[in-house]
C-alpha positions as CSV (number, residue, x, y, z in Angstrom):
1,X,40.1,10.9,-3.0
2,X,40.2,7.5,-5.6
3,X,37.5,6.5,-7.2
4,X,37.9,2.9,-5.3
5,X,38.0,4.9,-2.1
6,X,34.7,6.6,-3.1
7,X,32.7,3.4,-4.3
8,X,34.4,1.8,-0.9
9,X,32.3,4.8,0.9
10,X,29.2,5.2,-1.5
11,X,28.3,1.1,-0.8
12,X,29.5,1.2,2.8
13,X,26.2,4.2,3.2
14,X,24.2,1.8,0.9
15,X,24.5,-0.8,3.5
16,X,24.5,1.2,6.7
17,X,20.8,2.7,5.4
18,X,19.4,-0.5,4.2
19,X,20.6,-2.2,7.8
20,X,19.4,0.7,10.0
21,X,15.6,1.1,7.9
22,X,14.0,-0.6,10.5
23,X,14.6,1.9,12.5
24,X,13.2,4.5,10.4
25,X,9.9,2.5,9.8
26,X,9.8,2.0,13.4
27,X,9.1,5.3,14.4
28,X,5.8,5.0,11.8
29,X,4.2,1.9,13.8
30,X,1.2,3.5,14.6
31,X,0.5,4.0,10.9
32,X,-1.0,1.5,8.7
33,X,1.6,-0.8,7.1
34,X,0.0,0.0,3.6
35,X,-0.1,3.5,4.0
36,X,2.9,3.8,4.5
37,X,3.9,1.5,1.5
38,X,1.7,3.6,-0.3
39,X,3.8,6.9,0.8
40,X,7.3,5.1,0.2
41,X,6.3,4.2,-3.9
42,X,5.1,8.0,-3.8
43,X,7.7,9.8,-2.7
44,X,10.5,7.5,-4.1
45,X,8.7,8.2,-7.5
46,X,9.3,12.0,-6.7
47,X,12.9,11.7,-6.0
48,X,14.2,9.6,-8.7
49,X,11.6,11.7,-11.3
50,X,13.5,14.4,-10.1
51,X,16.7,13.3,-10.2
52,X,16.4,11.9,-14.1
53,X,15.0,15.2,-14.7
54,X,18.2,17.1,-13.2
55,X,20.3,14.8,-15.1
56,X,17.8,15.2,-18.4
57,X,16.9,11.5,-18.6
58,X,13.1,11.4,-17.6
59,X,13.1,10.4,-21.6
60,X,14.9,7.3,-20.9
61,X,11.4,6.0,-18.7
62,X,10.3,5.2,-21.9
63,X,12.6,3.2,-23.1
64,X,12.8,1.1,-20.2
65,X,8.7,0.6,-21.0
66,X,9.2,0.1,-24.8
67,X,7.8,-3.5,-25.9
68,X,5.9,-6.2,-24.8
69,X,8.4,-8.2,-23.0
70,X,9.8,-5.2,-21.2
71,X,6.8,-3.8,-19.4
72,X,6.1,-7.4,-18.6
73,X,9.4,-7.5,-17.1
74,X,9.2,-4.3,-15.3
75,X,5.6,-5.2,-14.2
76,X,6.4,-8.5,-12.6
77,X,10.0,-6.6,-10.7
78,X,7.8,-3.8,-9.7
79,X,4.9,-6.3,-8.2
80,X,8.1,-7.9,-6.7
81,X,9.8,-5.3,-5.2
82,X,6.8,-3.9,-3.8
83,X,5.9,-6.6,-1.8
84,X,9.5,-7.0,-0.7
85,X,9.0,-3.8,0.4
86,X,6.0,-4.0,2.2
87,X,7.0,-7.3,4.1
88,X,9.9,-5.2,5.6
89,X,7.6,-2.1,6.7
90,X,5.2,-4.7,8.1
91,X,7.8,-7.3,9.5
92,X,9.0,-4.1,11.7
93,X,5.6,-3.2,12.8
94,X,5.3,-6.4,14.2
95,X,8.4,-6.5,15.8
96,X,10.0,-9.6,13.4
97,X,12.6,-7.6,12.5
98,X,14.7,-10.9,13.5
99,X,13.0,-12.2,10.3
100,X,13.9,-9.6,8.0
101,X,17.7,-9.9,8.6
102,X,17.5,-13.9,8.2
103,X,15.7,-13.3,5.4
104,X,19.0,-11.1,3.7
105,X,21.5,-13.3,5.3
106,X,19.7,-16.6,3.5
107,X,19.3,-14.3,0.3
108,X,22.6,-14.6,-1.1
109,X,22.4,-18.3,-1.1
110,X,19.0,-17.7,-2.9
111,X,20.8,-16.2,-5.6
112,X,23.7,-18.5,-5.8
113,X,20.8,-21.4,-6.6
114,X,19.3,-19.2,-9.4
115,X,22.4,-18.9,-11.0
116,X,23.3,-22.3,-10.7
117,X,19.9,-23.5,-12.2
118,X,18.3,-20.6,-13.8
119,X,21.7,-19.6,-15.9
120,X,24.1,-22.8,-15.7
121,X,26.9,-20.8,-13.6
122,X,29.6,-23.0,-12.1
123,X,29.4,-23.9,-8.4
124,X,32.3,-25.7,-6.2
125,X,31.2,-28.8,-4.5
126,X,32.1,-26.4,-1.2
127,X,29.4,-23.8,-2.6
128,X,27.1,-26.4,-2.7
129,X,27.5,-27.5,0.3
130,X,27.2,-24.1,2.1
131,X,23.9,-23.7,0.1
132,X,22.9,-26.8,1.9
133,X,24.0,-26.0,5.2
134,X,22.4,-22.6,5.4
135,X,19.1,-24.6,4.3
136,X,19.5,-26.8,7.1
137,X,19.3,-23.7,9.3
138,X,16.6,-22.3,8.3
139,X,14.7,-26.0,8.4
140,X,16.4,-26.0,12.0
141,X,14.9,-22.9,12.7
142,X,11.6,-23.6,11.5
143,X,11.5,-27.1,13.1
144,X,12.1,-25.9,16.7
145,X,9.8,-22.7,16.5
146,X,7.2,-24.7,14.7
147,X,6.2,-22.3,12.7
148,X,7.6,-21.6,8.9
149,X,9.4,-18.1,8.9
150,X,7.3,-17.1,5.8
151,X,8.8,-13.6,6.2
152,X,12.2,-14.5,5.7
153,X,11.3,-16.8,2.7
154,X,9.5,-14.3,1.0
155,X,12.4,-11.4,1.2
156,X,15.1,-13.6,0.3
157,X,12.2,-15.3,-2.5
158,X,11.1,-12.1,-3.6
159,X,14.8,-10.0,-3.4
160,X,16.1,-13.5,-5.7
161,X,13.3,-13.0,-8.3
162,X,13.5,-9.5,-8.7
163,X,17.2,-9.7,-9.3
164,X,16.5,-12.4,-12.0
165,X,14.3,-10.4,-13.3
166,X,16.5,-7.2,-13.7
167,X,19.2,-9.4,-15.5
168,X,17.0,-9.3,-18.1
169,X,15.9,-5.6,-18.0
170,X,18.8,-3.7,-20.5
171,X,18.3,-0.2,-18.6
172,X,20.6,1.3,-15.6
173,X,19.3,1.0,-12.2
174,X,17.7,4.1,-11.2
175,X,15.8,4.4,-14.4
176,X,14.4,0.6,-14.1
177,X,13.4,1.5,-10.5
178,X,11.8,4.4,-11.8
179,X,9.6,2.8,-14.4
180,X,8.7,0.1,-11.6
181,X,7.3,2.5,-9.3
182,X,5.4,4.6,-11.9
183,X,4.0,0.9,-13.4
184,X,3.0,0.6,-9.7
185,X,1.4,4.6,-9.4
186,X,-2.4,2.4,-10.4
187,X,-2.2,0.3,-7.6
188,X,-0.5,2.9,-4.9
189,X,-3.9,5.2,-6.5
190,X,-6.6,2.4,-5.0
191,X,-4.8,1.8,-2.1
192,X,-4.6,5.0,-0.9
193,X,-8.0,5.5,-2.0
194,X,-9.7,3.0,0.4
195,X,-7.3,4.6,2.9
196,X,-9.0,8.1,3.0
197,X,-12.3,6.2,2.0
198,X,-12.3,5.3,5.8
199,X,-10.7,7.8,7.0
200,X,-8.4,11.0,6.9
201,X,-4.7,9.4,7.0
202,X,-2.3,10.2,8.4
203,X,-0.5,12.2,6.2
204,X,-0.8,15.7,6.6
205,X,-1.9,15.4,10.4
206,X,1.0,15.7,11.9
207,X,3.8,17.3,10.8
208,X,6.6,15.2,12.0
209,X,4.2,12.1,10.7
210,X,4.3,13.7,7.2
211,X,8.1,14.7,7.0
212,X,8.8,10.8,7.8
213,X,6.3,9.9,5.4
214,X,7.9,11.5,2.7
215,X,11.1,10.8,4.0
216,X,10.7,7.3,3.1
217,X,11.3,8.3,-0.4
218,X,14.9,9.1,-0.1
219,X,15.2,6.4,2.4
220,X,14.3,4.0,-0.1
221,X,16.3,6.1,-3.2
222,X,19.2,7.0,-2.0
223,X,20.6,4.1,-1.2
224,X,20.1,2.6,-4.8
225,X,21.7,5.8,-6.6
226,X,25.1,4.8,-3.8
227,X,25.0,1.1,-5.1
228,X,24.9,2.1,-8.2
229,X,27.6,4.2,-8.4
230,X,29.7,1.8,-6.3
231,X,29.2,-1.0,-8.4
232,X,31.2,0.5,-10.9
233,X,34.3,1.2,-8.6
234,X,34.3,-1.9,-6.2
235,X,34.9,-5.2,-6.9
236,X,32.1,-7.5,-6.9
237,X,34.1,-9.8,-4.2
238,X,34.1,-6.7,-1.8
239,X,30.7,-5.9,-2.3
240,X,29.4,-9.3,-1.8
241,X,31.6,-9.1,2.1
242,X,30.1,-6.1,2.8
243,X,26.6,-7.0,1.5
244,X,26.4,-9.1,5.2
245,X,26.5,-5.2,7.0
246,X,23.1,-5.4,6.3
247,X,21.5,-8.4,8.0
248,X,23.7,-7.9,10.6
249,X,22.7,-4.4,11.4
250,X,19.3,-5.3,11.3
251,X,19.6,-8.5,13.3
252,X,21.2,-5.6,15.9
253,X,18.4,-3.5,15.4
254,X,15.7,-6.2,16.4
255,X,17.9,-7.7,19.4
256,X,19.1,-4.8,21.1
257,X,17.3,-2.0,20.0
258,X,13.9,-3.7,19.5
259,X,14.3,-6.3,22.5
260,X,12.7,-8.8,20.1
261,X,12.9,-12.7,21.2
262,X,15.9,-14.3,20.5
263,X,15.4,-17.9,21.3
264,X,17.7,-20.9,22.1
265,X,16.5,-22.0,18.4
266,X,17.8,-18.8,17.0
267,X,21.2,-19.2,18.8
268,X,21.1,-22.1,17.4
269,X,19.9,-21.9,13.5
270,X,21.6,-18.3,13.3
271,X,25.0,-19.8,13.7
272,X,24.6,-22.7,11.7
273,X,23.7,-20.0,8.7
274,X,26.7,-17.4,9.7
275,X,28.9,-20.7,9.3
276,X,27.0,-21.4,6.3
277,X,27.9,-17.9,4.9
278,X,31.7,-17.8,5.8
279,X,32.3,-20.9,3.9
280,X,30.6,-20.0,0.6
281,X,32.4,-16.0,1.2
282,X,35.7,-17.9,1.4
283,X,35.4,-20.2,-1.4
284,X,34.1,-17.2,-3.6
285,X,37.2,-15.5,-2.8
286,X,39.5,-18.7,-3.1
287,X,38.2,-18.9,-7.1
288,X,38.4,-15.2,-7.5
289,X,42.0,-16.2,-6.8
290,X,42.7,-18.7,-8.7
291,X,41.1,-17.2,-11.3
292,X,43.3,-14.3,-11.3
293,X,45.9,-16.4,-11.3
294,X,45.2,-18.1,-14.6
295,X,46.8,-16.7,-18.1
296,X,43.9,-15.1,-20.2
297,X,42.3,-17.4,-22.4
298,X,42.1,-20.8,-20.4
C-alpha cells in the first residue's frame, strides 16, 4: 500500500471518530459532564504516556515544558482544549449536538480570520467574502432562534485559539498534547475530588460505565496520533475537504440519530454556511492551482 493511500486512510478514521464522538459520549448521559471530562484528561494521559514510553520519548515532555513562554503556551492550549472538550461532552448531554457540528463547520472560517489578521496571510476577495457569508449565517441563525448559539462560538473560538496557540509550540503533536494534559492532572485532581466528596462516582460501579469511561481516552488519542501521521502524507488541500466529514457526521448524528430539533431557521442558516464553505473550498483549491502553475521563485 502507498504512503498517500495510508495517510488517505489514517485521516479518513481521524474524521470518522471525531464525527461519530457524540455518539460515544451519548451512551455516558447519565454521568456528570465533568466527570467524565475528568476521566477523558485521565485516561488520554495514560494512553499517550504510554505510547511515548513504547516509542522512548516520555523524555521529550520535558522539553515541550522547558521555559517560561512554553509552559505558558502549553498552559493556555491545555485550558483551551479542555474546555473545548468539555463543551462537546456537555453540548451532547443536552442534546445540542446540532451546535457542536455548526460550531466545526464555522471553525475553518475562524481560522482563515486568524491567519489573515493574526499572521498577515493572503486572502482572495472571494475568501473574504465566504468568511462573510458564513457570518451572516450564523447571525441568521441566531437572529431567528433568538438566542446566541454560545456553543458553537466557543468550539469554533476555542478550537481557533488553540491552533494559534500550537503554531507557536516547536514540539510534534502527541507530545504537546501530552504536556497539556499532564499541565491539566491539578485541575482534573480537584475536580474529581469534589466528585467523590459528594459521592461515590461512577467509575468503578458499573462495569460497562468504567470501560467507557476509560475508553474515552483512546477515543480522544487515537484520533490525534492518525492526523498526525496523515499530515505528513496528504496534502493539506485534501485534508482541509475532508475536514467537513466531521461536522457533517455529527450534524447526522444529532438529526437522525439524536432526533434533535431542526428548525425552519436551521434549514435556513445551515445552507447559507454550507454555500459559505464550498466557495472558500473552491477558491483554496483554484490558488493551490495556480500556484502550482507558477515557475519557482515568483
Amino acid at each position: 500500500m502507498r504512503e498517500t493511500t495510508k495517510g488517505l486512510l489514517a485521516v479518513v478514521g481521524t474524521f470518522l471518530i471525531w464525527g461519530l464522538s457524540p455518539a460515544y459520549y451519548k451512551m455516558l448521559t447519565h454521568v456528570p459532564a465533568i466527570e467524565v471530562m475528568a476521566h477523558r484528561v485521565i485516561w488520554s494521559l495514560v494512553f499517550f504516556a504510554a505510547l511515548l514510553a513504547f516509542q522512548g520519548r516520555l523524555g521529550e515532555i520535558r522539553g515541550a515544558l522547558r521555559g517560561g513562554k512554553r509552559i505558558a503556551i502549553v498552559v493556555a492550549a491545555s485550558a483551551l482544549i479542555s474546555v473545548n472538550w468539555f463543551m462537546l461532552i456537555y453540548a451532547t448531554q443536552i442534546n445540542k449536538v446540532t451546535e457542536v457540528s455548526l460550531g466545526y463547520y464555522v471553525y475553518p472560517l475562524v481560522a482563515v480570520l486568524a491567519g489573515r489578521f493574526l499572521f498577515g496571510e493572503y486572502l482572495s476577495g472571494l475568501q473574504m467574502a465566504a468568511v462573510a457569508l458564513a457570518g451572516a449565517g450564523v447571525a441568521l441563525l441566531t437572529w431567528g432562534l433568538g438566542v446566541v448559539p454560545w456553543i458553537s462560538i466557543s468550539l469554533a473560538l476555542t478550537f481557533g485559539l488553540y491552533g494559534i496557540l500550537k503554531k507557536g509550540l516547536p514540539v510534534g503533536p502527541v507530545v504537546s498534547v501530552t504536556a497539556e494534559v499532564l499541565v491539566f492532572m491539578p485541575v482534573i485532581g480537584l475536580i474529581l475530588f469534589d466528585v467523590y466528596r459528594t459521592g461515590p462516582g461512577h467509575f468503578g460501579l458499573d462495569p460497562w460505565d468504567t470501560l467507557l469511561l476509560i475508553g474515552a481516552g483512546p477515543m480522544t488519542a487515537t484520533p490525534l496520533i492518525l492526523f498526525s501521521y496523515s499530515i505528513k502524507r496528504v496534502p493539506m488541500s485534501t485534508v482541509g475537504l475532508l475536514l467537513y466529514m466531521n461536522p457533517t457526521l455529527q450534524f447526522l448524528c444529532a438529526v437522525f440519530l439524536f432526533g434533535e430539533a431542526f428548525t425552519r431557521w436551521h434549514a435556513l442558516a445551515f445552507p447559507v454556511i454550507w454555500v459559505a464553505l464550498a466557495i472558500y473550498t473552491w477558491e483554496v483549491l483554484r490558488l493551490d492551482r495556480v500556484s502550482r502553475r507558477l515557475p519557482e521563485g515568483t
